[in-house]
C-alpha positions, 0 to 999 in steps of 0.5 A: 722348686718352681715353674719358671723352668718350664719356660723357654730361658731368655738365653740368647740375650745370656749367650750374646752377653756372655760370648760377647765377654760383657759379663766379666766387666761386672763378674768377679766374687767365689760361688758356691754353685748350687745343684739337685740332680741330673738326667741323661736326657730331659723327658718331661720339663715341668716335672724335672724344673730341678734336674739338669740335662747331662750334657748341660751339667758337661758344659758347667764343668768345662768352664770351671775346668778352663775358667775357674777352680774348683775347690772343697767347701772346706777351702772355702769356707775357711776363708769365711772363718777368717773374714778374709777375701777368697780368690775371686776364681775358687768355684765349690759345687754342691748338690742338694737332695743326696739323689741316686742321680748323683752316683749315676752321672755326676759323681763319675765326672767329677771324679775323672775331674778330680774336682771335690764336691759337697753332697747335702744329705735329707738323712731320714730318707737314705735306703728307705726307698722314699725320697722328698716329700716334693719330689713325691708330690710331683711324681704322684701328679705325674702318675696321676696325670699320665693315667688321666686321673688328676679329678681322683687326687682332687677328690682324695685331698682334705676339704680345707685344701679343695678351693686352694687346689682348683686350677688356675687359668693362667697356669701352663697346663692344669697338671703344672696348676694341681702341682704347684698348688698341692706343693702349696698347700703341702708346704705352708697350708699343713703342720710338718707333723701333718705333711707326710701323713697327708700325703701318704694318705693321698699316694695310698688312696690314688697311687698304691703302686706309687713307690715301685714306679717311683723306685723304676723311674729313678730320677728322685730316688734318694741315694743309699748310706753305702754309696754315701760312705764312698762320696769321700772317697772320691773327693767329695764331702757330706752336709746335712739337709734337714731329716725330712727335709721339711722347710724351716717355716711357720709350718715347723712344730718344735720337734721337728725343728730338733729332729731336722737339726739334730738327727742329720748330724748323728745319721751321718756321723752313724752311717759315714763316720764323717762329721759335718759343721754345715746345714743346708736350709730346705727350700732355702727357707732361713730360720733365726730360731733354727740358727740359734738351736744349730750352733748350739749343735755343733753347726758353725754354717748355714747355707742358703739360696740367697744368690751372692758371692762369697767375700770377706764380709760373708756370714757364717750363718747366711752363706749365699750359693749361685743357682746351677739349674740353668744353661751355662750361659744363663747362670753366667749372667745371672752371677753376673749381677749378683753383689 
């Protein structure tokens, strides 16, 4: 996740490229485009850096429809199994984080479509009302900001994390600053066995209500086993997303790393009756030692946030995806200069 969003994109120059047709000159390869989730409306920018406006999420699915071809990640990825070039034109879509969003306003659309998708699934969380451990930390900055009550969080955080979290001058706002920075810290500064702890603490401290207001707002809730169970359905498939969701890093301890791995398989397979071969790393952070312990898992594909093309020379284990949190115009031009 990151701030660049809240940041007005340099879109004009992308649209001027873009329906000018200067980027079919440079654009050729298949995508795997990646999402998060989707709002009706956007309400609050800095909050919502990986969800995407309604009517923008449209105008993706119009190009595909009119440009491109949307197939299963299966199609796709039995290109990869074979080393051989896949139609420059086959688009898959993908949606990480299993949010309640994704039931609402996307899967409906892709259904009327008839376009497939892929759902990366964080299986610890499905009905159990919580949802990722960032989303939870920028709403309880949320809440915090909006009851004027960011000095009670920074009075609550552990003291090592004090001088880490002060504001930064050159940050756009001080709640975007206290976000960024207790992400940070959640992130690298903790142990994945201290993460949750941690922030538990802190909601339980500042925000005793926080997870009713969190179920009310809606935009990270976490979608159920059931409604999972009918994403096949209707056209779409399950990955595993990690359990918790925590990121692949020099925070993970050895029984995380089994749990983000081996738990996801069985949850699905439990609650769905579907199988999955492939993990979407979280926070798109790739771990060699994790590959090796999920191939031994049954796992033949690992797909990250390294942006590219799919071609015949691409790895099983490092599938590249496009990022789809942008304006069409802008996503076009970024796939424009990928290799």
């Amino acid at each position: 996740m990151s701030f660049v969003k809240a940041l007005k994109p340099r879109s004009a120059i992308a649209r001027a490229a873009y329906y000018g047709g200067l980027w079919r000159v440079h654009n050729s390869g298949a995508w795997i485009v990646a999402y998060h989730g989707v709002v009706e409306r956007s309400q609050d920018p800095w909050l919502e850096t990986d969800l995407l406006p309604l009517s923008v999420f449209r105008e993706h699915l119009n190009y595909f429809q009119k440009r491109r071809s949307v197939v299963s990640l299966d199609e796709l990825l039995a290109y990869i199994a074979g080393g051989t070039a896949p139609d420059p034109r086959l688009v898959v879509l993908c949606f990480d984080d299993a949010l309640a969003s994704l039931q609402e306003y996307v899967i409906p659309e892709l259904s009327a479509r008839r376009m497939p998708f892929v759902i990366g699934v964080p299986a610890g969380l499905p009905s159990t009302g919580r949802s990722l451990w960032e989303y939870e930390a920028a709403f309880l900055v949320y809440l915090c900001g909006a009851r004027e009550a960011l000095p009670n969080l920074m009075r609550a955080l552990p003291a090592r994390s004090q001088k880490l979290l002060e504001p930064r001058a050159d940050s756009i706002s001080q709640v975007a600053s206290v976000l960024a920075n207790l992400k940070g810290f959640l992130r690298l500064g903790v142990s994945s066995r201290e993460r949750i702890s941690i922030l538990d603490a802190l909601i339980a401290e500042v925000a005793p209500d926080f997870c009713e207001r969190l179920q009310a707002d809606g935009r990270f809730s976490v979608m159920q086993w059931e409604q999972l169970r009918e994403v096949c359905s209707v056209g779409g498939a399950l990955a595993a997303h990690g359990y918790l969701h925590h990121p692949h890093n020099g925070t993970l301890t050895e029984s995380s790393r089994m749990e983000e791995l081996r738990r996801p398989l069985e949850l699905i397979k439990q609650h769905t009756g579907t199988t999955t071969e492939c993990f979407i790393w979280p926070e798109g952070v790739v771990d060699e030692a994790s590959i090796e312990m999920g191939r031994g898992m049954s796992y033949k594909y690992f797909l990250s946030s390294r942006p590219g093309r799919i071609t015949c020379e691409t790895s099983p284990g490092d599938v590249p995806r496009v990022s789809g949190q942008w304006p069409l115009a802008q996503v076009l031009w970024n796939a424009a200069t990928l290799k």
